[in-house]
mmCIF entry with sequence, helices, sheets and N, C-alpha, C, O atoms, coordinates in Angstrom:
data_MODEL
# 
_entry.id   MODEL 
# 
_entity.id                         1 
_entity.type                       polymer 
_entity.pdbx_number_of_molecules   1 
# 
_entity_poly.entity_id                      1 
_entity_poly.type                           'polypeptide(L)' 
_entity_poly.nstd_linkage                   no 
_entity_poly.nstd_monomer                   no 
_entity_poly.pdbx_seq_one_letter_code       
;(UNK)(UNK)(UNK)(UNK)(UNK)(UNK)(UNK)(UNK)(UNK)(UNK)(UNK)(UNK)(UNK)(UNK)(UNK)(UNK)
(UNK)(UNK)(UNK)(UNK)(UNK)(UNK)(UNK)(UNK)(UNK)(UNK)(UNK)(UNK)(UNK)(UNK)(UNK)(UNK)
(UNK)(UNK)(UNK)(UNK)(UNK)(UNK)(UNK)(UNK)(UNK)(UNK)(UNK)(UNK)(UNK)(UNK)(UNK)(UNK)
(UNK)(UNK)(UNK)(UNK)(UNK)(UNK)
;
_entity_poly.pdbx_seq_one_letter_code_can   XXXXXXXXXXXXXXXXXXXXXXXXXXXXXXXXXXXXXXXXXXXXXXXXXXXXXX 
_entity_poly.pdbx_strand_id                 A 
# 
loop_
_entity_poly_seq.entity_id 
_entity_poly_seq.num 
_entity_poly_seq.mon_id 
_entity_poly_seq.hetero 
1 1  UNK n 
1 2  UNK n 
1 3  UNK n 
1 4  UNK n 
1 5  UNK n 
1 6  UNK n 
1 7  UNK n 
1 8  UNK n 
1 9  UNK n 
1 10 UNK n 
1 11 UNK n 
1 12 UNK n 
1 13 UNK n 
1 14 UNK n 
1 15 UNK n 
1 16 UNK n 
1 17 UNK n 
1 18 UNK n 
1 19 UNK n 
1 20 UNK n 
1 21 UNK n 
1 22 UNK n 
1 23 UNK n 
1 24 UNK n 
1 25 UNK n 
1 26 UNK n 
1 27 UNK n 
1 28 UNK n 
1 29 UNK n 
1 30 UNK n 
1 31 UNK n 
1 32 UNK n 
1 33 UNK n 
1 34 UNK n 
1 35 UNK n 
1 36 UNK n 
1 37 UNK n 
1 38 UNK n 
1 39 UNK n 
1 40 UNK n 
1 41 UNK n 
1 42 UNK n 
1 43 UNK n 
1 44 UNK n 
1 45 UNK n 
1 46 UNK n 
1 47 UNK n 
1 48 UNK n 
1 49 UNK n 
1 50 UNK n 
1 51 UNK n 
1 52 UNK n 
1 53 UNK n 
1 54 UNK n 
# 
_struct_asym.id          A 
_struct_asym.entity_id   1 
# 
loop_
_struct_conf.conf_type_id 
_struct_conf.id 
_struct_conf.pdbx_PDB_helix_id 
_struct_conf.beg_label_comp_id 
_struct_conf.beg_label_asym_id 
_struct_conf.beg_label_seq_id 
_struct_conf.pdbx_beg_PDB_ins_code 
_struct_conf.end_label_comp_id 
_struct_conf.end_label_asym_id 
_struct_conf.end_label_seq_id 
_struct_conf.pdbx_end_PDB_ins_code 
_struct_conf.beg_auth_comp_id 
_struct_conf.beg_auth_asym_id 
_struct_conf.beg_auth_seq_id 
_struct_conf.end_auth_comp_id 
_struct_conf.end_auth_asym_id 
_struct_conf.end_auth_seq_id 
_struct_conf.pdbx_PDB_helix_class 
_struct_conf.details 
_struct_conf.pdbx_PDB_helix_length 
HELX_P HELX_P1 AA1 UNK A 7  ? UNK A 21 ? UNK A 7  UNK A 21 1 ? 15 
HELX_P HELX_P2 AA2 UNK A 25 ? UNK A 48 ? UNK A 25 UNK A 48 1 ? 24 
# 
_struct_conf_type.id          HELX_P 
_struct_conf_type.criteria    ? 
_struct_conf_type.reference   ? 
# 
loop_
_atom_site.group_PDB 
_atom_site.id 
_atom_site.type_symbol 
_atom_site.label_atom_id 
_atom_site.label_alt_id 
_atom_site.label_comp_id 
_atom_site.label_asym_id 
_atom_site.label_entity_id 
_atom_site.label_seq_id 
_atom_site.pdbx_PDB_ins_code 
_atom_site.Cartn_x 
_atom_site.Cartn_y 
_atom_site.Cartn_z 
_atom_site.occupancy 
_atom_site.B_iso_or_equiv 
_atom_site.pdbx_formal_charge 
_atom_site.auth_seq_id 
_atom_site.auth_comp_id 
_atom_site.auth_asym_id 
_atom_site.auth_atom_id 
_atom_site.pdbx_PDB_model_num 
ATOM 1   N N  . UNK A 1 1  ? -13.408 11.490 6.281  1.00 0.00 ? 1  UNK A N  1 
ATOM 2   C CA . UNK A 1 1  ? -12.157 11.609 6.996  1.00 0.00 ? 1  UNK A CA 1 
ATOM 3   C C  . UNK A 1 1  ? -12.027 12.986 7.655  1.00 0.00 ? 1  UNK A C  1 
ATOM 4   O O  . UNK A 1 1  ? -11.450 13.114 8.734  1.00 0.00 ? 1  UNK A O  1 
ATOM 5   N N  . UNK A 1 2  ? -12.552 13.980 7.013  1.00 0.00 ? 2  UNK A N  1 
ATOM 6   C CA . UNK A 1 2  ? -11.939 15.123 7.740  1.00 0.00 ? 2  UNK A CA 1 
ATOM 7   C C  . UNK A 1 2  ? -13.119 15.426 8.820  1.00 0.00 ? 2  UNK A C  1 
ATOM 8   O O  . UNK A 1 2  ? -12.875 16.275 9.678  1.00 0.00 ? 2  UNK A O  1 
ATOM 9   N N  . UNK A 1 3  ? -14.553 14.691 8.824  1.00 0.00 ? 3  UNK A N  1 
ATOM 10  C CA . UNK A 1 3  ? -15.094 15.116 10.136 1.00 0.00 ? 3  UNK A CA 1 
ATOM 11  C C  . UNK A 1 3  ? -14.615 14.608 11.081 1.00 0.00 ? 3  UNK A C  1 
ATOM 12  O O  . UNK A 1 3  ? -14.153 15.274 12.007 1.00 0.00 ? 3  UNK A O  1 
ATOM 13  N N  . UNK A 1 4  ? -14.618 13.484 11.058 1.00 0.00 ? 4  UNK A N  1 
ATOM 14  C CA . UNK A 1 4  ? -13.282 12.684 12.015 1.00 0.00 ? 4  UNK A CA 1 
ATOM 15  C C  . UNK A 1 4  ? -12.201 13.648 12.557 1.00 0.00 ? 4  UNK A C  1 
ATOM 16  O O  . UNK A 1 4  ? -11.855 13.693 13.737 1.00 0.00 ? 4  UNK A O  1 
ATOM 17  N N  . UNK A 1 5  ? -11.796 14.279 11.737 1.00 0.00 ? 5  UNK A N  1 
ATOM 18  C CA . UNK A 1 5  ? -10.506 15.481 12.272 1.00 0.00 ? 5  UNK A CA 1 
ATOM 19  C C  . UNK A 1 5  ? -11.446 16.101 12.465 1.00 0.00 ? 5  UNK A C  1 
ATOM 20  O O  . UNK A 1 5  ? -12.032 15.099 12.876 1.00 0.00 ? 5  UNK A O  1 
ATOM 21  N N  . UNK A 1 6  ? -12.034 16.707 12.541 1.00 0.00 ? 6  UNK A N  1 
ATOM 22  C CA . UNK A 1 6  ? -12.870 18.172 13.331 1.00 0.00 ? 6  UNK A CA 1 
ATOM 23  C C  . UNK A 1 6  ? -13.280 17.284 14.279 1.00 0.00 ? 6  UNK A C  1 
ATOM 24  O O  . UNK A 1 6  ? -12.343 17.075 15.050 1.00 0.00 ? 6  UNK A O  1 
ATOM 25  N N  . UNK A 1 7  ? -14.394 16.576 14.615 1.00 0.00 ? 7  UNK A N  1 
ATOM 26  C CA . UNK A 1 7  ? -14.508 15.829 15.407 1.00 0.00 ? 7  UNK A CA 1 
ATOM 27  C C  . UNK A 1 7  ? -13.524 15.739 17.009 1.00 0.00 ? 7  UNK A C  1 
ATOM 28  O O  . UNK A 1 7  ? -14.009 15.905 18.127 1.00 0.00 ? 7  UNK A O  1 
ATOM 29  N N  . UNK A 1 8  ? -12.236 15.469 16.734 1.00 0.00 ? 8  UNK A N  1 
ATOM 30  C CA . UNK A 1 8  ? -10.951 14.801 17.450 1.00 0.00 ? 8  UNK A CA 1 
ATOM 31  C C  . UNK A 1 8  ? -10.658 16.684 17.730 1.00 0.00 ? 8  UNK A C  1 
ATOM 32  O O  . UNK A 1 8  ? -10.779 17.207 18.838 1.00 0.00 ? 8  UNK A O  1 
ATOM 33  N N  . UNK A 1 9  ? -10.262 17.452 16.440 1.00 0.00 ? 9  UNK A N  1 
ATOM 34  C CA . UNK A 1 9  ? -9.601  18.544 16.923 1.00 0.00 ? 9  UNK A CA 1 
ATOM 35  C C  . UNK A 1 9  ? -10.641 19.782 17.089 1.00 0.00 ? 9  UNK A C  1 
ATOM 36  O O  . UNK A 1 9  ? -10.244 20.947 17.088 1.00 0.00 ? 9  UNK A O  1 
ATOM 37  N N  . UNK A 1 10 ? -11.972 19.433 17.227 1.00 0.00 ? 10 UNK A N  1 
ATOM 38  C CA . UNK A 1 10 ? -12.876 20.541 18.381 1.00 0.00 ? 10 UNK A CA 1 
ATOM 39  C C  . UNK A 1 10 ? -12.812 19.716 19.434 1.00 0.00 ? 10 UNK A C  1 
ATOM 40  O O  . UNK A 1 10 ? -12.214 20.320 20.325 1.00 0.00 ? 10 UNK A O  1 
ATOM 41  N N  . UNK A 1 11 ? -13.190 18.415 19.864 1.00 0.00 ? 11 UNK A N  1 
ATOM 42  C CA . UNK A 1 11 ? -13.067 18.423 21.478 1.00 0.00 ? 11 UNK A CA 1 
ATOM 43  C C  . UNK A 1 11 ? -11.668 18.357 22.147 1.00 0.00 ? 11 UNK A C  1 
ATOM 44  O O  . UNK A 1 11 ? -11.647 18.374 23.378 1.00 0.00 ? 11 UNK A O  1 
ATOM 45  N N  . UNK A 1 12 ? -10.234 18.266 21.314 1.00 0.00 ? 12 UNK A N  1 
ATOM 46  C CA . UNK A 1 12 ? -9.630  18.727 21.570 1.00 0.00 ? 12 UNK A CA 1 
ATOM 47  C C  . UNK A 1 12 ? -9.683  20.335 22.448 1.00 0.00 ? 12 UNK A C  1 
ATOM 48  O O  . UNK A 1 12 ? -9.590  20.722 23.612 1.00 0.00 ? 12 UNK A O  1 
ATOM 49  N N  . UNK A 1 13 ? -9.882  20.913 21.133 1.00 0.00 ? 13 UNK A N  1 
ATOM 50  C CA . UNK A 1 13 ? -9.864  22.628 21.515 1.00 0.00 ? 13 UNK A CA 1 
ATOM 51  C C  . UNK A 1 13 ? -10.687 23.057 22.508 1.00 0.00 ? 13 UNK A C  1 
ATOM 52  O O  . UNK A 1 13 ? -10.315 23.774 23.437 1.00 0.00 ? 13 UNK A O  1 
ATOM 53  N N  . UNK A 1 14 ? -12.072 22.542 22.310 1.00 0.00 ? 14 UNK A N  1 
ATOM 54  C CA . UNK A 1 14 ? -12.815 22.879 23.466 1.00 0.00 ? 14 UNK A CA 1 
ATOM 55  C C  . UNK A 1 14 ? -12.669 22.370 24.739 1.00 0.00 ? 14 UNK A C  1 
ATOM 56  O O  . UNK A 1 14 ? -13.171 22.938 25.709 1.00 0.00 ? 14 UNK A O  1 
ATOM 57  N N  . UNK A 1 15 ? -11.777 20.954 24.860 1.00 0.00 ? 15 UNK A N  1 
ATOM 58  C CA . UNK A 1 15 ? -11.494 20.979 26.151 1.00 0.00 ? 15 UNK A CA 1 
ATOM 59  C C  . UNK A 1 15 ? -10.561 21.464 26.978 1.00 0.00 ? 15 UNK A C  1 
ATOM 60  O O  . UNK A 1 15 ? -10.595 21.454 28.209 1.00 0.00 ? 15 UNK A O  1 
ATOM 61  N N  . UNK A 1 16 ? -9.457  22.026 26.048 1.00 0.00 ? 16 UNK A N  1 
ATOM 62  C CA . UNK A 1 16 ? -8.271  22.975 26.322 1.00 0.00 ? 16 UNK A CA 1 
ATOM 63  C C  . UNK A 1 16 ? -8.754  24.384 26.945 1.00 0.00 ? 16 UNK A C  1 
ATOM 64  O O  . UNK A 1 16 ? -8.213  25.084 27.802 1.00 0.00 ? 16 UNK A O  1 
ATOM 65  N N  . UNK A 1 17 ? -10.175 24.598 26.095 1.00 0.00 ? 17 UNK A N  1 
ATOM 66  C CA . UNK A 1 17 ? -10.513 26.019 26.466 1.00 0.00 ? 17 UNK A CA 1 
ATOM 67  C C  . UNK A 1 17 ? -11.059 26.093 27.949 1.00 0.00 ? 17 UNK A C  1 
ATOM 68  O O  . UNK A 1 17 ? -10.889 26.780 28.957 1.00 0.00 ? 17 UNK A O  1 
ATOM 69  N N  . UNK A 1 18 ? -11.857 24.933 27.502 1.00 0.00 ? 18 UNK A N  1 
ATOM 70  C CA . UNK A 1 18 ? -12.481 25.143 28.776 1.00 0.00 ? 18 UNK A CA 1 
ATOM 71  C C  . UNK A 1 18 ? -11.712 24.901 30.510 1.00 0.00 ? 18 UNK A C  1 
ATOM 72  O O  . UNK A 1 18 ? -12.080 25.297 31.616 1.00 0.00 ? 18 UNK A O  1 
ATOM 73  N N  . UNK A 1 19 ? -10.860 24.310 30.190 1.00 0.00 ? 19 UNK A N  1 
ATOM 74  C CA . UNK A 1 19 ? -10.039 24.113 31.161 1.00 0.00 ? 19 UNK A CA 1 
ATOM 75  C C  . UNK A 1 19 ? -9.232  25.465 31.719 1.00 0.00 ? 19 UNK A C  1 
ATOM 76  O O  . UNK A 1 19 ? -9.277  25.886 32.875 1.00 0.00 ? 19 UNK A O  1 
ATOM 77  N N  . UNK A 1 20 ? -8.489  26.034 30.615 1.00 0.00 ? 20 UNK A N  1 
ATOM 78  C CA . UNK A 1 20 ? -8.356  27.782 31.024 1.00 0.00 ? 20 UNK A CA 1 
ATOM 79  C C  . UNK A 1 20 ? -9.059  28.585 31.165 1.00 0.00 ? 20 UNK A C  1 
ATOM 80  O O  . UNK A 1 20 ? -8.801  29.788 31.166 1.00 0.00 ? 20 UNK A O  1 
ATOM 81  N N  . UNK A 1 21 ? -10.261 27.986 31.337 1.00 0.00 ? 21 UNK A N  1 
ATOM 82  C CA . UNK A 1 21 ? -11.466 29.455 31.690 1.00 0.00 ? 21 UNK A CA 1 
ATOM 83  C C  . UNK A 1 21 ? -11.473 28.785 33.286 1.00 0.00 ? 21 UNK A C  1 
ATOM 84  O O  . UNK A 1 21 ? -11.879 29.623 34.091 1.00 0.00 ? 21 UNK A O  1 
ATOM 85  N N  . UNK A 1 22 ? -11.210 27.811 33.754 1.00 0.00 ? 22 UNK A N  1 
ATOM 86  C CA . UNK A 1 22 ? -11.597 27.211 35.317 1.00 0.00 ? 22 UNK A CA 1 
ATOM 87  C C  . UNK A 1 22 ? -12.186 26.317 35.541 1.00 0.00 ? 22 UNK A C  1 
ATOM 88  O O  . UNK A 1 22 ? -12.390 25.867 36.669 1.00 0.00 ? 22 UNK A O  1 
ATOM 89  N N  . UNK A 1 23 ? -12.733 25.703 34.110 1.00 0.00 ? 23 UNK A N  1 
ATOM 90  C CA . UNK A 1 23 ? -14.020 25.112 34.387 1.00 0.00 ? 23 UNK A CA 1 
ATOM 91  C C  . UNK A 1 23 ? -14.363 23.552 35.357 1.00 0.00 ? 23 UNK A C  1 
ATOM 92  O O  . UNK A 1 23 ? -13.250 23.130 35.672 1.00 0.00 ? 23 UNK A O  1 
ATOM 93  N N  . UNK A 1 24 ? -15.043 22.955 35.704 1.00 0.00 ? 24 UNK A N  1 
ATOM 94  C CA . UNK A 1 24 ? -15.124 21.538 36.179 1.00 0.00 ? 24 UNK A CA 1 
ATOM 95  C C  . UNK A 1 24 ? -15.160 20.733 35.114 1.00 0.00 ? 24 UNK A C  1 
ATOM 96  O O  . UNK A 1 24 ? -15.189 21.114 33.944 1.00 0.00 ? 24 UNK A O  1 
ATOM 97  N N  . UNK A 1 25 ? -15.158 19.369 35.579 1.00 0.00 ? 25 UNK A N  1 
ATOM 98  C CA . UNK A 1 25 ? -14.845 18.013 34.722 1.00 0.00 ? 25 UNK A CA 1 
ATOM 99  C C  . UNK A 1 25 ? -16.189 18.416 33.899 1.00 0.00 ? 25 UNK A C  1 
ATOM 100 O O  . UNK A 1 25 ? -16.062 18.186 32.697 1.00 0.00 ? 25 UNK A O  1 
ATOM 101 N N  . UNK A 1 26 ? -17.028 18.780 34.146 1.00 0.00 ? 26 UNK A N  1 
ATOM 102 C CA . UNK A 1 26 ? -18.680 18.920 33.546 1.00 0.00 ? 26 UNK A CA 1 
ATOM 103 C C  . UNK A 1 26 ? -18.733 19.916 32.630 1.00 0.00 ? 26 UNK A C  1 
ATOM 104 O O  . UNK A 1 26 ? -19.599 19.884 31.755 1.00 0.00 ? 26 UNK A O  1 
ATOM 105 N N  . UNK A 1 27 ? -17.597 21.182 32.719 1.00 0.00 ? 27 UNK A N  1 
ATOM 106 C CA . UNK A 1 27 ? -17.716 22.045 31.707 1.00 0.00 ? 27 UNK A CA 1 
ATOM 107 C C  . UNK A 1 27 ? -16.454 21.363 30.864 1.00 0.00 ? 27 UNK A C  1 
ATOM 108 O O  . UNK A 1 27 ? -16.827 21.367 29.691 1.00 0.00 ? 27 UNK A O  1 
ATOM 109 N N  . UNK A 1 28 ? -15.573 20.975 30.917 1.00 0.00 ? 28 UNK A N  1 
ATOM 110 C CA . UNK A 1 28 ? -14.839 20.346 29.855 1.00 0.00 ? 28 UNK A CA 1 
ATOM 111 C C  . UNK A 1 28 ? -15.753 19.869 28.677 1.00 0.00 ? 28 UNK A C  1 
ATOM 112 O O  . UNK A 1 28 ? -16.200 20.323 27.624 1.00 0.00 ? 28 UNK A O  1 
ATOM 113 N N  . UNK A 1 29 ? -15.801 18.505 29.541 1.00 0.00 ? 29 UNK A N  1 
ATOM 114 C CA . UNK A 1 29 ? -16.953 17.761 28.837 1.00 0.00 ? 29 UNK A CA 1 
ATOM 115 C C  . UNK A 1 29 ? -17.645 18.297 27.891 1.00 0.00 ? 29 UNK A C  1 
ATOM 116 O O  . UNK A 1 29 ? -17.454 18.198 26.679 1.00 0.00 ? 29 UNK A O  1 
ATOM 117 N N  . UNK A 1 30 ? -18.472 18.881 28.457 1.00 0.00 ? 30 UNK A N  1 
ATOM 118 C CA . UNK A 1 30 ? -19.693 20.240 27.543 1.00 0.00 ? 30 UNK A CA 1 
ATOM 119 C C  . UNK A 1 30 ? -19.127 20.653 26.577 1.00 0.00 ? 30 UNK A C  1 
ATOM 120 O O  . UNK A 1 30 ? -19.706 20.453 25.509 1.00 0.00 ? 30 UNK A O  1 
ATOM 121 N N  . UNK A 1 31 ? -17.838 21.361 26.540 1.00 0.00 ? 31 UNK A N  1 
ATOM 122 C CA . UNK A 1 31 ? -17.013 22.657 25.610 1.00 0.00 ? 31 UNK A CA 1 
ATOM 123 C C  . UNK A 1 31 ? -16.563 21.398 24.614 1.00 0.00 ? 31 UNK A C  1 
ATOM 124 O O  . UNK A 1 31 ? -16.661 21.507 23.392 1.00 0.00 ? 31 UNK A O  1 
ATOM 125 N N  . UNK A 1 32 ? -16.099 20.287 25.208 1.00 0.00 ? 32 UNK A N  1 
ATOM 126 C CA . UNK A 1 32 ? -15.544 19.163 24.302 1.00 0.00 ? 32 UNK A CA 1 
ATOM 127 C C  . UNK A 1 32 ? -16.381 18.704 23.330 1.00 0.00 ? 32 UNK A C  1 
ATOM 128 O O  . UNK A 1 32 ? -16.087 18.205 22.243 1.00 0.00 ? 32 UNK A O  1 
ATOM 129 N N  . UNK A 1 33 ? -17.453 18.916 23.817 1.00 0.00 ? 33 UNK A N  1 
ATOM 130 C CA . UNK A 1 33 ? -18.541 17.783 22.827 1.00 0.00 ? 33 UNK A CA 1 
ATOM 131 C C  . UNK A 1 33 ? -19.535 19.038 22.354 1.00 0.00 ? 33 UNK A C  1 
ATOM 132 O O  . UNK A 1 33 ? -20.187 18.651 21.385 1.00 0.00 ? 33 UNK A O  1 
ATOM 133 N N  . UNK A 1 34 ? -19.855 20.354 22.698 1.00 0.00 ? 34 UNK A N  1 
ATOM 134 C CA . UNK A 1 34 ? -19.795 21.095 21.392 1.00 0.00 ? 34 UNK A CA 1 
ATOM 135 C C  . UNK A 1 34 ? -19.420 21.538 20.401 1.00 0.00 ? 34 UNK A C  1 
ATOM 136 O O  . UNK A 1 34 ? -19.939 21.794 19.314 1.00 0.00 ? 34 UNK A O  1 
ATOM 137 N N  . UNK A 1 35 ? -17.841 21.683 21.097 1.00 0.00 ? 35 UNK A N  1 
ATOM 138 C CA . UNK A 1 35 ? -17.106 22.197 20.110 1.00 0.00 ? 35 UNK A CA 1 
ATOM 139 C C  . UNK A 1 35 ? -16.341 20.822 18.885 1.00 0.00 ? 35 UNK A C  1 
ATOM 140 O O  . UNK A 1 35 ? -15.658 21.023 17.880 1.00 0.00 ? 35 UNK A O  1 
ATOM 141 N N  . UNK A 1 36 ? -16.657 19.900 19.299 1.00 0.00 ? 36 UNK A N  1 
ATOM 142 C CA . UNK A 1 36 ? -16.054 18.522 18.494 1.00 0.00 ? 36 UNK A CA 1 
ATOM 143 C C  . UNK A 1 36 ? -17.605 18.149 17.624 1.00 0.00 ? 36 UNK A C  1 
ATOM 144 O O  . UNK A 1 36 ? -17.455 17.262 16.784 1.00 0.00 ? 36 UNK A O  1 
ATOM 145 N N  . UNK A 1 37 ? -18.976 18.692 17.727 1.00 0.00 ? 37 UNK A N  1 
ATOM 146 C CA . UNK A 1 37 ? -20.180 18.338 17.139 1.00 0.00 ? 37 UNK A CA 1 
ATOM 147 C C  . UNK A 1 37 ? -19.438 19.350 16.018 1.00 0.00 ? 37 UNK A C  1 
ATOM 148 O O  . UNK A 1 37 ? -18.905 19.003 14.965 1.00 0.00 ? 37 UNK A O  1 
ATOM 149 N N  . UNK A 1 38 ? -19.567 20.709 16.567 1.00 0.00 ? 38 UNK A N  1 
ATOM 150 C CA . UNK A 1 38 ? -19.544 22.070 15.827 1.00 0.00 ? 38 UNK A CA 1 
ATOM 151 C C  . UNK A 1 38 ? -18.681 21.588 14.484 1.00 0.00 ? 38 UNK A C  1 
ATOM 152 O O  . UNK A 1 38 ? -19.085 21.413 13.334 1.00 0.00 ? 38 UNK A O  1 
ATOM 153 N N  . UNK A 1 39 ? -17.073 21.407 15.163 1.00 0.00 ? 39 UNK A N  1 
ATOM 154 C CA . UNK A 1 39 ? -16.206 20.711 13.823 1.00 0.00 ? 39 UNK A CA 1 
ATOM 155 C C  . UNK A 1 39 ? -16.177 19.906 13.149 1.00 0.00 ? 39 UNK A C  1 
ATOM 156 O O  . UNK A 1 39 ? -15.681 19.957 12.023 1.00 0.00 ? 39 UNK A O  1 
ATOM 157 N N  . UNK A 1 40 ? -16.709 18.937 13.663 1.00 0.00 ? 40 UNK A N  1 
ATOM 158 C CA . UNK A 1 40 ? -17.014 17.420 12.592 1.00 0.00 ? 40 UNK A CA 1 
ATOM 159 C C  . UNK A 1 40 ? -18.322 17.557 11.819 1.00 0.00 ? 40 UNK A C  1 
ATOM 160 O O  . UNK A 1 40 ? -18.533 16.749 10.915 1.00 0.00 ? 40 UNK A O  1 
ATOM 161 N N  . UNK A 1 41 ? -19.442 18.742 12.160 1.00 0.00 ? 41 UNK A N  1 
ATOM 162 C CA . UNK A 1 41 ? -20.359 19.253 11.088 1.00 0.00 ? 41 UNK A CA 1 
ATOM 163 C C  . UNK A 1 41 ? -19.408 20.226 9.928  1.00 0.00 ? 41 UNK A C  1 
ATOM 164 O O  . UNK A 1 41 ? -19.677 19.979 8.752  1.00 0.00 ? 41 UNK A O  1 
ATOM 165 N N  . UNK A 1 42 ? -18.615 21.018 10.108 1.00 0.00 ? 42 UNK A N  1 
ATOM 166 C CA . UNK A 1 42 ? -18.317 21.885 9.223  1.00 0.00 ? 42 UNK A CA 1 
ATOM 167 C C  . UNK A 1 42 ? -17.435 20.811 8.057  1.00 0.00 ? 42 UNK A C  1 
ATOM 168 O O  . UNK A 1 42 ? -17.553 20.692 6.838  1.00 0.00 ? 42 UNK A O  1 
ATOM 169 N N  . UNK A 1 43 ? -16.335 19.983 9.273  1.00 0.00 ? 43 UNK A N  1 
ATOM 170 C CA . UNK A 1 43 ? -15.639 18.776 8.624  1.00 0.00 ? 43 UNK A CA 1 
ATOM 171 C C  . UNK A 1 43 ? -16.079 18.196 7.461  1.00 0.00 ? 43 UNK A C  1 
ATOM 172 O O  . UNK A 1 43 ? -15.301 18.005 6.527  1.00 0.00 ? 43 UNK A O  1 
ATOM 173 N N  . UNK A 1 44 ? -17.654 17.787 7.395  1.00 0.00 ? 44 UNK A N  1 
ATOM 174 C CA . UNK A 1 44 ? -18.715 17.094 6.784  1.00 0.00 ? 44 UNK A CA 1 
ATOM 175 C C  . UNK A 1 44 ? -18.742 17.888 5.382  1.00 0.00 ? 44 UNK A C  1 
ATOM 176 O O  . UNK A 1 44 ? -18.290 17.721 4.249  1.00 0.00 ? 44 UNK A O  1 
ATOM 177 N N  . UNK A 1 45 ? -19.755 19.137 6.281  1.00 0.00 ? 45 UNK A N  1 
ATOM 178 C CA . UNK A 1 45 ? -20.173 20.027 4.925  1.00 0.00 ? 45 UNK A CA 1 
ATOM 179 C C  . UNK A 1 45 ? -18.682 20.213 3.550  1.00 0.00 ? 45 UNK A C  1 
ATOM 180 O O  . UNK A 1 45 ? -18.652 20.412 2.335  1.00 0.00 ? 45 UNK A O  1 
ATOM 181 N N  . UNK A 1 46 ? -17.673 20.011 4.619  1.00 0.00 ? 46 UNK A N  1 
ATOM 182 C CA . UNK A 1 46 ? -16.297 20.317 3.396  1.00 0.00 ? 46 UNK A CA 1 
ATOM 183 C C  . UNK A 1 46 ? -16.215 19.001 3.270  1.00 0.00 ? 46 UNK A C  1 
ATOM 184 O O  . UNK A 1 46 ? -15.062 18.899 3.690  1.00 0.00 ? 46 UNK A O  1 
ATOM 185 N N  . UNK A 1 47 ? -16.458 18.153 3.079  1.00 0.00 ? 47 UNK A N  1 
ATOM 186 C CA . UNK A 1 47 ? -16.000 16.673 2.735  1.00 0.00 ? 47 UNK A CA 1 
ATOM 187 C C  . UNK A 1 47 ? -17.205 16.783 1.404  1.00 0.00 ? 47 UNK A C  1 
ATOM 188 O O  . UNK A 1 47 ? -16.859 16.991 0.241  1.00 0.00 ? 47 UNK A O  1 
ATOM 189 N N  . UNK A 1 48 ? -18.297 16.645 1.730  1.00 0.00 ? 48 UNK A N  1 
ATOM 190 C CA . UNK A 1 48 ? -19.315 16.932 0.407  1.00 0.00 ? 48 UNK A CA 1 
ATOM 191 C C  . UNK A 1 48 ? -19.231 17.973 -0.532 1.00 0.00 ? 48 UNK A C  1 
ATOM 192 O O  . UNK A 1 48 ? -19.952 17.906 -1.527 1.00 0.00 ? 48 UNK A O  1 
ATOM 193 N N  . UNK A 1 49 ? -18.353 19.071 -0.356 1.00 0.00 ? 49 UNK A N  1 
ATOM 194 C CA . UNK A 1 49 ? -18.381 20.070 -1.576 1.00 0.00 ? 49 UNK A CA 1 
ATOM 195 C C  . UNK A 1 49 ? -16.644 19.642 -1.907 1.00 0.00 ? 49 UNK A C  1 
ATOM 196 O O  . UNK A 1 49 ? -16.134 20.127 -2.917 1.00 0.00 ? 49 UNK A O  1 
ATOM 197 N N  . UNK A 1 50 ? -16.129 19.074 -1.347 1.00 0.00 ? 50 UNK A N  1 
ATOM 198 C CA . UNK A 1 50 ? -15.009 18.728 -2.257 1.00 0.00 ? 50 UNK A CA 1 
ATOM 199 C C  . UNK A 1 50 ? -15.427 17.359 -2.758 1.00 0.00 ? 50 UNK A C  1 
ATOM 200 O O  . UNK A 1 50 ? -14.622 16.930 -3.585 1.00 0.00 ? 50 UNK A O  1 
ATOM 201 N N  . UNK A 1 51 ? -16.162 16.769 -2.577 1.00 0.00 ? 51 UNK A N  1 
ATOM 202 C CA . UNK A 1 51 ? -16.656 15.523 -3.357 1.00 0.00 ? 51 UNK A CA 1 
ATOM 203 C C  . UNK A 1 51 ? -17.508 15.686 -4.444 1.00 0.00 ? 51 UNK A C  1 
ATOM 204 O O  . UNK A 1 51 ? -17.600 14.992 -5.456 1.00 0.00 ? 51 UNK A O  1 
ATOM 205 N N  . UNK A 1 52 ? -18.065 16.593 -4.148 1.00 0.00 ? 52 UNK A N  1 
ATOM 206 C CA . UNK A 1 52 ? -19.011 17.314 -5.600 1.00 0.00 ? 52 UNK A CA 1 
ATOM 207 C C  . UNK A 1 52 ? -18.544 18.125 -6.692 1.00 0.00 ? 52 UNK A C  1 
ATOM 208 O O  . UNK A 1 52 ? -19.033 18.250 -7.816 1.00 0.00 ? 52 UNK A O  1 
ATOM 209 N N  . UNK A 1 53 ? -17.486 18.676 -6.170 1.00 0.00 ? 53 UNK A N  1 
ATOM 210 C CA . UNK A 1 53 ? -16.812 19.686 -7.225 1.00 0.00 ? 53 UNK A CA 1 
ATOM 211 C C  . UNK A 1 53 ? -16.021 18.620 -7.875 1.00 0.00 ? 53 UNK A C  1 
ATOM 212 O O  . UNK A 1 53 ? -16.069 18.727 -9.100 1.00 0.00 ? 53 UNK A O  1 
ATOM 213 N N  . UNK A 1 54 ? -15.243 17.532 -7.417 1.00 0.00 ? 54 UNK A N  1 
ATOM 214 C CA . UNK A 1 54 ? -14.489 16.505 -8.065 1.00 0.00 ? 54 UNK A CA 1 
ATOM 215 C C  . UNK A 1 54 ? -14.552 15.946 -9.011 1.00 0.00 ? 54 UNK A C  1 
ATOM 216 O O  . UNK A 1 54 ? -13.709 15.091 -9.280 1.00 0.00 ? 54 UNK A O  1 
# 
């Protein structure tokens, strides 16, 4: 569940960002779907150490 939220709220963020830097439909995109990989990996890694410590 919570990569799912990182997921949703990095390409959120990254497409917000990228949009105030100037960018085109192509850098959205980009900033969206790194920054939504980036969070739904960290999302992950905390979904497995709160499942392990449990």
């Amino acid at each position: 569940m919570l990569s799912i939220a990182g997921l949703v709220i990095g390409a959120l963020w990254g497409g917000v960002r990228a949009k105030r830097r100037g960018g085109s439909g192509f850098d959205v995109a980009q900033y969206a779907a790194a920054h939504g990989l980036i969070l739904g990996m960290v999302g992950l890694f905390v979904s497995i150490v709160v499942l392990r410590a449990g």
